[in-house]
N, C-alpha and C positions, 0 to 999 in steps of 0.2 A: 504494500500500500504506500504510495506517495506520501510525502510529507504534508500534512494541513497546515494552512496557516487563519491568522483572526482578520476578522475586517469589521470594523464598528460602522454597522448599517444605519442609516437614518429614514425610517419611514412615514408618510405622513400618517395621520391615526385611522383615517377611512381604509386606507391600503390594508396596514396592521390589522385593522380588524378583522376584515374580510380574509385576507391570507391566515388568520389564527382559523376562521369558521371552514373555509378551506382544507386546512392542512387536519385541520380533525375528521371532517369528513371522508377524506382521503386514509384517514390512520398512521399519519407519517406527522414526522418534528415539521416545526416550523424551521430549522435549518437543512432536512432532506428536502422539502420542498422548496426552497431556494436555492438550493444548489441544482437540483432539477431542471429550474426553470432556467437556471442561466444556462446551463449545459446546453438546454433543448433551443437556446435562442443565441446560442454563438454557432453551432450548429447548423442553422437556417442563414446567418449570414456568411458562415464558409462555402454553403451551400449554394447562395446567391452569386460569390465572388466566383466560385468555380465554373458557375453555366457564362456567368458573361467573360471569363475570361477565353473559356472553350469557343462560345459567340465571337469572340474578335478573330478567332484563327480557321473560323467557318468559310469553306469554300461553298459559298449558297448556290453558285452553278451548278458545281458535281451533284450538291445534293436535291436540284430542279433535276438532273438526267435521270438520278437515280427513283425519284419519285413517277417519273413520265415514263418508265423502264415497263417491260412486259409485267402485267397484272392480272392477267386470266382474262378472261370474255367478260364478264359484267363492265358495261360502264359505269362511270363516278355516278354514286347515290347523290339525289340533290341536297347542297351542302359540303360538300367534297371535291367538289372540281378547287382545281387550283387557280389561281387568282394570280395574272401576272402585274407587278407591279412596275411603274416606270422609273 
């Protein structure tokens, strides 16, 4: 197990509250659910930097050929045709 460390939290009392009604609810401390949450919300924004970084290195061509590529006999259900943009 990693080392823990303290961080003296400042919340307002509406927050406090509701996180106390919360974390009982749940059956867990009011410090596992904080830790949770920040996990599950750094997380999302590693999460975010990673699709737009992928995004900058995207060849949208290739992947127009490979979308317009053999797809079996059905054509596009309507709502599914591709949309070319200018």
């Amino acid at each position: 197990m990693k080392p823990q460390t303290n961080y003296a939290l400042r919340l307002q009392s509406s927050i406090m509250e509701e996180l106390k009604k919360v974390a009982e609810e749940e059956g867990t401390s009011i410090n596992q659910f904080i830790n949770v949450a920040v996990a599950e919300k750094l997380a999302v924004l590693r999460t975010v930097e990673y699709f737009k970084e992928r995004a900058a290195h995207a060849d949208m061509e290739a992947f127009r050929r490979f979308l317009e590529g053999e797809g079996g006999t059905e054509p596009p259900r309507e709502g599914d045709e591709l949309v070319v943009s200018p």
